[in-house]
C-alpha positions in Angstrom: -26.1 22.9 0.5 -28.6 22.5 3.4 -27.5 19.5 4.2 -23.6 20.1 4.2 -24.5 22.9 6.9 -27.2 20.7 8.8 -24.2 18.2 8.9 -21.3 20.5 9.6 -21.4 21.0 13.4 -21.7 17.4 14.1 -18.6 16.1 11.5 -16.4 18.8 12.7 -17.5 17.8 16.2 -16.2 14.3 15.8 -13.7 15.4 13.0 -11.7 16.7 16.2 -12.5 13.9 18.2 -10.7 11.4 15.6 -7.7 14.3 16.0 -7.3 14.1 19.1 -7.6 10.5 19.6 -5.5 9.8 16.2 -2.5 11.8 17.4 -3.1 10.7 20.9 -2.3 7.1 19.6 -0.7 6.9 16.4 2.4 9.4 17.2 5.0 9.1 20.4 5.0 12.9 21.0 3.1 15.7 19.0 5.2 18.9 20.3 4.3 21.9 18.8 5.9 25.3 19.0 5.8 29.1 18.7 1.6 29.0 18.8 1.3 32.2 20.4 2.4 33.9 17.1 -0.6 32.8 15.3 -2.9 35.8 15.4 -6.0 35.4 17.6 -8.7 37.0 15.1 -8.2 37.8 11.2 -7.7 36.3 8.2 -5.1 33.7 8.1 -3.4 32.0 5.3 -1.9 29.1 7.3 0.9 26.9 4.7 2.4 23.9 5.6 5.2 21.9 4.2 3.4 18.2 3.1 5.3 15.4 4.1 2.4 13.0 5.3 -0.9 12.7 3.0 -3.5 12.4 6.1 -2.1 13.4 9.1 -0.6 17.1 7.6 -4.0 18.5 8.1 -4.8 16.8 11.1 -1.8 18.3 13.1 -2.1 21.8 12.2 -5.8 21.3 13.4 -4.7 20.2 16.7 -1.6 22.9 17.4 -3.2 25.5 16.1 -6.2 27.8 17.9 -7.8 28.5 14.8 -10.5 26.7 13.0 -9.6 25.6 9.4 -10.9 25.7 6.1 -8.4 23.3 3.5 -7.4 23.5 -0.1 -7.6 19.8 -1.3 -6.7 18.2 -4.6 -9.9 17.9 -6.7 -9.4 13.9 -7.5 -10.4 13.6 -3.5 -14.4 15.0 -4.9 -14.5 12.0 -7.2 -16.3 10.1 -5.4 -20.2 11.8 -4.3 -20.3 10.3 -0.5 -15.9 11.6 -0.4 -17.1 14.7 -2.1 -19.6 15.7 0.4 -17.7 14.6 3.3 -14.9 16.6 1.9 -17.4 19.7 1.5 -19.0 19.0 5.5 -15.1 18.9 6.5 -14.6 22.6 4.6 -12.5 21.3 2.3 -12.5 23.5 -1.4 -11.0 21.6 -4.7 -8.3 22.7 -6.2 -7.9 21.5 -9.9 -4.5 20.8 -10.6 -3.6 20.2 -14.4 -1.5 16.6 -13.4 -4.8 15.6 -12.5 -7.0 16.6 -15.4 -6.0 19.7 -17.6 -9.3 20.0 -18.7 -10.8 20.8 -15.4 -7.9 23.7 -14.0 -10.4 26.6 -15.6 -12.5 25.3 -12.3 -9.7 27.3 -9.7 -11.9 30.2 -10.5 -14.7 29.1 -8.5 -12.6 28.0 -5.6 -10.4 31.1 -5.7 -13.5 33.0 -5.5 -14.5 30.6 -2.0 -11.2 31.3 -0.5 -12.0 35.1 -1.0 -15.1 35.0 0.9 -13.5 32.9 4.0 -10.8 35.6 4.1 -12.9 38.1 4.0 -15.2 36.5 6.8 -12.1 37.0 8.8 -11.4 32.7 9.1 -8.3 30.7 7.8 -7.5 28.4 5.1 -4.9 25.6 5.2 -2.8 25.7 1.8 0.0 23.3 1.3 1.9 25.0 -1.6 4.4 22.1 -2.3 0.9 20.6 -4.0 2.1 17.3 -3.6 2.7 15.0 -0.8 5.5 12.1 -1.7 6.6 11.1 2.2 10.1 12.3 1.1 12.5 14.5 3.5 12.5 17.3 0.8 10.8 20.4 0.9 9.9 20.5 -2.7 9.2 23.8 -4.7 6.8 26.1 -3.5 3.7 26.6 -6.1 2.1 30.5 -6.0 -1.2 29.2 -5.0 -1.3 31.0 -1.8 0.3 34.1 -2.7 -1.7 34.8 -5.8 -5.0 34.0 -3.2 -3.8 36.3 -0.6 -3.0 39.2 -2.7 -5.8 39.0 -5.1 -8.1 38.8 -2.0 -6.5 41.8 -0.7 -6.5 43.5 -3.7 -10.4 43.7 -4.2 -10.7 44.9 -0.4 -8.3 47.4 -1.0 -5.7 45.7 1.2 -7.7 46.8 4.2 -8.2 42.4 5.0 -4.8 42.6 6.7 -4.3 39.1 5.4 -1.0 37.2 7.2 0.2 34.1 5.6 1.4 31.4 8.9 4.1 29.4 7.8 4.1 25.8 9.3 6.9 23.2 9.6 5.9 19.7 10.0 8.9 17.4 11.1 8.7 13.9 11.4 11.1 11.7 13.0 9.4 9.0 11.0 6.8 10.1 8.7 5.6 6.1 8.4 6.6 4.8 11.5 3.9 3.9 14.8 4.7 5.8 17.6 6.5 8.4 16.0 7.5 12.1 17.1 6.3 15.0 15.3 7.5 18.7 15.9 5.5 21.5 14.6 7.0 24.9 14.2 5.1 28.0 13.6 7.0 30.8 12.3 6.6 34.4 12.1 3.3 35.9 10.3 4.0 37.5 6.9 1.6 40.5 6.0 0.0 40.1 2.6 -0.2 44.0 2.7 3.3 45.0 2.6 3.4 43.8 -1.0 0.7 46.0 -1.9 3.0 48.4 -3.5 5.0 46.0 -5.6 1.7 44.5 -6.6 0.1 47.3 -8.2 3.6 47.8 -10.2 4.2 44.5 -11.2 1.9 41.7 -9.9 3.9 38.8 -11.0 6.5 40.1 -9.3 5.0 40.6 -6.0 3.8 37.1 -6.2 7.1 35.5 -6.9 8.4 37.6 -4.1 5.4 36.7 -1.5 6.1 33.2 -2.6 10.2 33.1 -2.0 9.4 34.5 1.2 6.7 31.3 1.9 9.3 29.4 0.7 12.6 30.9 2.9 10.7 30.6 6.2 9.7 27.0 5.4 12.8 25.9 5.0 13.7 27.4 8.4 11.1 25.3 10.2 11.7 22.2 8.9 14.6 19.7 9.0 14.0 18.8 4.7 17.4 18.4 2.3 18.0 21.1 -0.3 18.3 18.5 -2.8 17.6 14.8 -3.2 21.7 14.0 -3.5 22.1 14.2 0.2 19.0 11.7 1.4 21.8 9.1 2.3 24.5 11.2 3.6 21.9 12.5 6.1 20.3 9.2 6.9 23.6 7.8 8.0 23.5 10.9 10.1 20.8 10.3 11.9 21.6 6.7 12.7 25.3 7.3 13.6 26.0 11.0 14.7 22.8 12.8 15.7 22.5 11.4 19.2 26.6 12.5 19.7 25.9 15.7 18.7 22.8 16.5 21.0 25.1 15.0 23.8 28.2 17.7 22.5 25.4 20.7 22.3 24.3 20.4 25.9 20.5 19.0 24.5 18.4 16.6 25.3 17.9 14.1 23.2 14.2 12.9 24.0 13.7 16.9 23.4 12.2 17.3 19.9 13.6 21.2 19.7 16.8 19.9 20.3 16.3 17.0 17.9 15.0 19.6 15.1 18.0 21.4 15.8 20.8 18.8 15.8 19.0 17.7 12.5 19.5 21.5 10.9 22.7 21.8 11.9 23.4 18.3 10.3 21.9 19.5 7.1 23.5 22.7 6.9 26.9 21.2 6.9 25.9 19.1 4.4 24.4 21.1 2.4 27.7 23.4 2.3 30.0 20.2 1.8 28.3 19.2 -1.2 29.1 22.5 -2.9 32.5 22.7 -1.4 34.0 19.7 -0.9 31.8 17.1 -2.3 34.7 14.4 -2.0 34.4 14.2 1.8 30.8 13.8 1.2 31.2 10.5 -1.2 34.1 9.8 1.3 31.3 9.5 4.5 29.1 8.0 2.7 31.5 5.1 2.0 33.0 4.9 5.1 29.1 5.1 6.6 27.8 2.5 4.8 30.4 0.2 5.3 30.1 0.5 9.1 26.0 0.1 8.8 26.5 -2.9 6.1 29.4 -4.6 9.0 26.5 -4.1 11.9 23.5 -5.3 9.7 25.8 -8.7 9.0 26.2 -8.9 12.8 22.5 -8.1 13.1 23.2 -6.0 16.4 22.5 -1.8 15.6 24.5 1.0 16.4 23.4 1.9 19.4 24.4 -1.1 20.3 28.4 -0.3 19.8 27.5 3.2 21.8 25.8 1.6 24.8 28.7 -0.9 25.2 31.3 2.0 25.6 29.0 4.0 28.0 29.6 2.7 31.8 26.1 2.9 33.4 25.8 3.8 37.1 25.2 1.0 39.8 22.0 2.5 41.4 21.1 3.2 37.7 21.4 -0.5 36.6 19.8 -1.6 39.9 16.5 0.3 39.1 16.6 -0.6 35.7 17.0 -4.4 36.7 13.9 -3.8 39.4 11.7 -1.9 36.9 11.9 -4.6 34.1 11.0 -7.2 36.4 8.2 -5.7 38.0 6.9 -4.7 34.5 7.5 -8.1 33.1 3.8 -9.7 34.0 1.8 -6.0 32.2 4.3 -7.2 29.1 3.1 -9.9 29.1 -0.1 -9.6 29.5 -0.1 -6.6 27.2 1.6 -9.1 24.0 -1.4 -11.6 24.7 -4.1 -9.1 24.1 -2.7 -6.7 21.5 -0.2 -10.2 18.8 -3.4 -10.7 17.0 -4.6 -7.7 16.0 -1.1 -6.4 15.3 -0.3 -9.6 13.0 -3.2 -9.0 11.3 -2.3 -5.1 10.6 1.4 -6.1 9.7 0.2 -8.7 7.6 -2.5 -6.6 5.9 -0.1 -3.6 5.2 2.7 -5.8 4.2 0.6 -7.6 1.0 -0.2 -4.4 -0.3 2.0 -1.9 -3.1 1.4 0.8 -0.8 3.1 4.8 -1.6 5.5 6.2 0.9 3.2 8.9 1.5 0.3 6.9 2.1 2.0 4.1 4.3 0.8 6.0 7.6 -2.6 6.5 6.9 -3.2 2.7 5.8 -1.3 1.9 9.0 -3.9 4.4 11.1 -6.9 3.0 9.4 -6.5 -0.6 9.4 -4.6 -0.4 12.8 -8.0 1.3 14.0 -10.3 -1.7 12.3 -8.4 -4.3 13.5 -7.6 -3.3 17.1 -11.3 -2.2 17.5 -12.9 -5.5 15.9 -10.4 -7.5 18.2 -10.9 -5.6 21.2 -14.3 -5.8 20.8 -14.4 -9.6 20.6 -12.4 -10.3 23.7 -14.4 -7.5 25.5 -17.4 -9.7 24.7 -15.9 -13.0 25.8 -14.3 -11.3 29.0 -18.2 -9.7 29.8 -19.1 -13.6 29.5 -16.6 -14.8 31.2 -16.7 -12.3 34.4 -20.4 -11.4 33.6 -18.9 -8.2 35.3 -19.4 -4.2 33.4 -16.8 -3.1 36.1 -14.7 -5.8 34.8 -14.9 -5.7 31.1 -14.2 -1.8 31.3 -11.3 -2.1 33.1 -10.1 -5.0 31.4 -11.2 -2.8 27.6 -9.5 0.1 29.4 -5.9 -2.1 30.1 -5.7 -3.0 26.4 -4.2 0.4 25.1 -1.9 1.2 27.4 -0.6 -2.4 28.1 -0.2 -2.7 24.9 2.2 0.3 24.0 4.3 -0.5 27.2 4.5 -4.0 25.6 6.2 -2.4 22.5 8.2 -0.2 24.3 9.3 -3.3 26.7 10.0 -5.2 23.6 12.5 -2.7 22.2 14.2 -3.2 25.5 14.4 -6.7 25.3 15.9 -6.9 21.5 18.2 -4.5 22.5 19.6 -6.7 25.2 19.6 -9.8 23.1 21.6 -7.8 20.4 24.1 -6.8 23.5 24.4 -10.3 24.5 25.0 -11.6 20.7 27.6 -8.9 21.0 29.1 -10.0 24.0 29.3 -13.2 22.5 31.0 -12.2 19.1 33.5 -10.1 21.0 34.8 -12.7 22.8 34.8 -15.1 19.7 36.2 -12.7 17.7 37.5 -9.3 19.1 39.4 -8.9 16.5 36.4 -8.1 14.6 34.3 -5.7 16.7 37.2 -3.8 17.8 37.6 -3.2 13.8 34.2 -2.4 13.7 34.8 0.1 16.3 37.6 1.6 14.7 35.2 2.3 11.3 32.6 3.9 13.5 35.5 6.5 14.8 37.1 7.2 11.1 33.0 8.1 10.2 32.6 10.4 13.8 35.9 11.8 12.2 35.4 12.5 9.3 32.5 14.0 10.0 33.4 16.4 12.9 36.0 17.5 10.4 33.7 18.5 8.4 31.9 20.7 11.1 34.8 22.2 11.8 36.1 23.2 8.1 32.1 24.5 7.9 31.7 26.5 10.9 35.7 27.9 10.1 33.6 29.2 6.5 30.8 30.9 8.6 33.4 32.9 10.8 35.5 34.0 7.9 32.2 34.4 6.2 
């Protein structure tokens, strides 16, 4: 115990520092939204939806203005250096019965520690889908919180004025490098206006603390209601989400907007599958048709979508000017980052490796490989120059040259998959002007479907 306080300043301390620097590097954007109506002092019960093993934590941590304590499965103690990190990182086991049914009598004692941070007036991080499987579902919401927040409240006497924080975690990738994420806070929910239907019924006043968990999480996050529609959704976001930020007036490198193309999407899906399923199975076919078509002609939708678009002289000019200037950092950023990304690639790639758990072996073994490589040619460049000024600004140029060098890359695929296009079209026109014609019956079909859903809501 004396040494997980001694030791709990300084891990925090760096604990934040890895945050900071993690979401820095691994993500594209981290926007996060609707901060201000997490309360500035009081007992919090902050619960998240779970998509991503490692980095879930890690983000409410750096959006929110609080600092955490977490609920963490129990089989993450195992291990006595894991466990005391776990315990210097305020981290309390929860025993879940998947795990080890023998142990769950256990929750006891870390019930009990969640009462005394409450009533300390700090916050706890629960994530009350208990599991985290990297899959676009919100899955069902366990009681875990609820039963903590109002049993806490009930031995103050409901005087804690306990609010649970909902959290949405969305992902445009939850696996990818150089991803978005959008978190959404929603509206506090006070423990204490269940006190009532708690001392009547308190199974009852848990379910109902837990449905309203459950409500507001699926309004801040972009998840399916159900498995069934994983496809018909994916082939949205590849084909129609981009057209339908464009219709709405958004932005599309806006991740609001994106979230809310991406609930609209689902909503009309969701309602299509219980009222006309058909046209569901109907996109789907036509969908993956259209994606199989492209992937044989190795050139992507956006591909088909850029070719119709007439882009402006001046726009073209500076696009021209800008790639060519850029051309030598690409370069020079591909030379200093191939190695260390090969090996990465090539380490990820040999391993059986959970959906959940691809990002953090990505983070971690991007960060050992990059920082033993970067450390090896800082050496030789120090040798070389036998300049400090030199070697930090060459250390200093590997980063940032290196993510324009990715972003420069997509650039150039993209134009080799428009010249390949070029080139098949006037081989074969025939063939890309049916192509064409399957991407507008699936942008047909599917903006009937918008319109036979938002017809329902208005005679609804």
């Amino acid at each position: 115990m004396i040494l997980i306080k001694l030791f709990r300043i300084p891990f925090n301390f760096i604990a934040d520092i890895v945050t900071v620097i993690g979401c820095g590097i691994f993500f594209g954007t981290v926007k996060s939204k609707n901060n201000s109506r997490i309360p500035d002092k009081g007992p919090i019960i902050f619960v998240a939806n779970h998509p991503n093993m490692i980095f879930d934590p890690g983000l409410v941590r750096y959006t929110s203005s609080r600092r955490l304590h977490y609920i963490g499965k129990s089989t993450l103690f195992n291990n006595p250096i894991m466990s005391f990190v776990m315990r210097v990182l305020d981290v309390i086991p929860v025993y879940r019965s998947q795990d080890d049914p023998s142990q769950t009598h256990r929750n006891i004692d870390s019930f009990s520690e969640c009462y005394k941070i409450l009533e300390k007036k700090k916050c706890i991080l629960f994530f009350p889908e208990g599991v985290s499987l990297g899959e676009r579902v919100l899955f069902k919401i366990k009681s875990g919180a609820s039963r903590v927040g109002l049993r806490c409240e009930e031995e103050n006497d409901f005087n804690l004025d306990i609010k649970i924080m909902p959290v949405g975690i969305n992902y445009s990738n939850p696996s990818r490098f150089k991803s978005d994420v959008y978190v959404n806070y929603g509206h506090p929910i006070s423990v204490s206006k269940f006190k009532d239907l708690y001392r009547d019924d308190k199974n009852n006043a848990i379910t109902a603390l837990t449905s309203e968990i459950e409500e507001s999480l699926s309004e801040l996050t972009a998840n399916l209601g159900f498995i069934e529609m994983k496809n018909a959704i994916d082939y949205l976001d590849i084909i129609y989400k981009n057209e339908l930020i464009s219709e709405l007036g958004l932005k599309i490198k806006n991740s609001d907007h994106q979230f809310t193309a991406s609930k609209e999407m689902i909503d009309v899906i969701e309602w299509c599958m219980e009222n006309c399923h058909e046209r569901v199975i109907e996109f789907e076919y036509l969908a993956s048709r259209y994606l199989r078509n492209l992937d044989r002609l190795k050139i992507k939708d956006t591909t088909i979508t850029n070719t119709r678009k007439r882009l402006p002289l001046h726009l073209f000019v500076y696009n021209t000017i800008r790639d060519f200037l850029l051309f030598p950092i690409y370069i020079w950023g591909v030379l200093n980052n191939l190695f260390p990304y090969l090996f990465t690639f090539a380490f990820i790639n040999t391993r059986k490796i959970h959906q959940a758990e691809i990002a953090q072996f990505k983070f971690f073994s991007g960060f050992f490989f990059f920082s033993l490589f970067y450390s090896i040619q800082g050496y030789f460049m120090f040798v070389l120059s036998k300049s400090i000024f030199i070697t930090i600004l060459y250390v200093f140029s590997l980063i940032p040259s290196g993510n324009l060098a990715m972003s420069y890359n997509r650039g150039v695929l993209e134009f080799f998959r428009y010249f390949r296009f070029v080139n098949i079209f006037f081989k074969k026109s025939s063939l890309i002007h049916e192509i064409e014609r399957q991407r507008d019956d699936v942008i047909d079909l599917v903006d009937a479907m918008r319109n036979s859903y938002k017809e329902r809501k208005i005679d609804g």
